[in-house]
Phi, psi and omega in degrees: 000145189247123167317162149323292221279330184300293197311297190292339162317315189267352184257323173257018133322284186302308197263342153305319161319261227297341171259351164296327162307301174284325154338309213260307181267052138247346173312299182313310188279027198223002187089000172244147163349359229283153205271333217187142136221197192045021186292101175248146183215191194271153198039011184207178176196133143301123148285318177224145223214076177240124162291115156229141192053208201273015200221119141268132182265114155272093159276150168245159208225079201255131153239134184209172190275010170173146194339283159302343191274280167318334156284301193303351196307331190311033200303147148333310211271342188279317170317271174339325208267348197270334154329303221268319174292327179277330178269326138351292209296297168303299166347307169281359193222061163352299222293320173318322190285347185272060173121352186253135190288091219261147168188148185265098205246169196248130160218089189282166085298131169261160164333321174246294241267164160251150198335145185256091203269138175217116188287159208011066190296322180202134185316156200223093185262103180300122146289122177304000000 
């Protein structure tokens, strides 16, 4: 039997899937690329990894029942872990780091609307 607390876990579970889904194919109908997605290391996670041009995108990818809601949940400590997971990422992918412009982008979703991309939302400050 599944709890009330269970049930809503698995439901925003679920509509976080679908929006990551529709994420990645309206990035694809915008012309990018994608290299990767779900890309996890300890302490971080990429949702989506799209290359457009001379730019690799680290998006994060938040759906809510509006818009603003979904941007703010994106925290300073939420920054960091996609930092941390984007520098991961190149280590394992050389070729990013040769010519290519890395930047940390935003992508919302509301319920209805269509997604709100906003390119370089927040800095991807590599630790040395």
């Amino acid at each position: 039997m599944t709890t009330l607390r269970e049930g809503h876990r698995i439901a925003a579970r679920a509509f976080g899937q679908r929006g990551e889904d529709r994420a990645a194919a309206w990035l694809e109908a915008q012309g990018y690329k994608i290299l990767a997605r779900k890309f996890t290391i300890r302490g971080g996670e990429i949702d989506i990894i799209a290359q457009a041009g001379d730019a690799i995108a680290f998006v994060e990818v938040k759906a809510r029942g509006r818009v603003e809601a979904a941007l703010a949940s994106i925290t300073p400590a939420k920054q960091r872990r996609i930092a941390r997971a984007a520098a991961a990422w190149v280590t394992q992918n050389p070729f990013a780091a040769d010519g290519f412009a890395l930047r940390g982008d935003a992508l919302a979703l509301d319920e209805t609307g269509a997604p709100l991309h906003i390119e370089n939302a927040f800095a991807l400050e590599f630790e040395e």
